[in-house]
Structures are given as structure tokens and as C-alpha cells.
N, C-alpha and C positions, 0 to 999 in steps of 0.2 A: 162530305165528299169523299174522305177518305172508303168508309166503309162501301162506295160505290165503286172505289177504285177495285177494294179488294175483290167484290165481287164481280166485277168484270176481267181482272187478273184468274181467279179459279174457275170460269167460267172459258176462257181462252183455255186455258192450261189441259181444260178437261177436251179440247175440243183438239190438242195435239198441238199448239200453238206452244213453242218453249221459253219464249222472252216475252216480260210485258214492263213496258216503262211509259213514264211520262215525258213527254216534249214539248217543249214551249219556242215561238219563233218569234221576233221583232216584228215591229209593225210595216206592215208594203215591202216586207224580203220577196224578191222571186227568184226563186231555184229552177235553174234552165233543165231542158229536157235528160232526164238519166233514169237507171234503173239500180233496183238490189236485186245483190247475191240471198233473198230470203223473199221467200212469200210473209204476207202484213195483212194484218185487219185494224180501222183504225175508229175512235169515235172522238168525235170534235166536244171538248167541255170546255173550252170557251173562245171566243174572238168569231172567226170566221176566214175561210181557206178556199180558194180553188185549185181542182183538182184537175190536171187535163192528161186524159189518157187517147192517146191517139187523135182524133179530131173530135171527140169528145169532151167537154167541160164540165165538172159540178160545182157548185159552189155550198158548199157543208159549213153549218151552220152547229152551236149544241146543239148533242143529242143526233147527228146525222153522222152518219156509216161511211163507211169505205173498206172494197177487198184488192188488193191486189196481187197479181201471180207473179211469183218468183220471175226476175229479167226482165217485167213489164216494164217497157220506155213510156213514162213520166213524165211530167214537168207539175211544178207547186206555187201557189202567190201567195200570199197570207192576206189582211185585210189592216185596214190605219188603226187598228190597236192590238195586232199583232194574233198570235193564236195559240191553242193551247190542246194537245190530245192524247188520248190512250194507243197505244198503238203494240199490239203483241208480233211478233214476229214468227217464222216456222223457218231457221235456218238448215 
């Protein structure tokens, strides 16, 4: 997993994206509607997340995407075992 991390890390980086970390959230956290001060790309590697952008819902699962534009209001749930993902930033 590691070696997939890296290449999703140089793979951002090359794309202008300057931070890439990993995040992990407890199980059935929900983070009410907010936004960042940075544009995000993010890939789910493990649990399962919803994602709600405007009246919009996704629920990302491994291996499923997400972009979002700098100051986009958000809101995030995770799922009963919690979640885990790549997420590079472009502050």
C-alpha cells in the first residue's frame, strides 16, 4: 500500500497539488456543512464516506475519487467502521 501511496503522492504533486497526506476518521463521525481555505483531491482506501456537496450526495467507497474547489461548502459522514484516505491539497 505504501508504494501506492507514493505514487499517488508524485502523481498529485506533478499535477500542482503541494500537500498529500493521509486521514483516517472514526466510525459514524459526521462533520457538519464547512468548507477549505485549499482546493483537494481525494481517493478513499479504506471504510466508506459520504460526500455532500450542495444537494448532492456521493458515497465513495476504495478506490473512488473526489475533487473539490477551494471554499466549496461541504459537509462529510464516514460509515460504522470508520474511513480512511489520500487527500492532496493545492493551498
Amino acid at each position: 500500500m505504501r508504494a501506492e501511496f507514493d505514487d499517488y503522492r508524485d502523481q498529485a504533486l506533478a499535477e500542482g497539488y503541494d500537500e498529500v497526506l493521509e486521514r483516517s476518521w472514526p466510525p459514524d463521525l459526521q462533520i457538519d456543512t464547512h468548507a477549505h481555505a485549499f482546493a483537494l483531491k481525494l481517493r478513499v482506501v479504506r471504510g466508506e464516506m459520504w460526500l455532500t456537496v450542495g444537494t448532492e450526495t456521493r458515497h465513495l467507497r476504495p478506490g473512488d475519487e473526489a475533487v473539490l474547489e477551494r471554499d466549496a461548502l461541504h459537509a462529510e459522514r464516514y460509515g460504522h467502521s470508520g474511513a480512511s484516505y489520500w487527500v492532496a491539497r493545492r493551498n
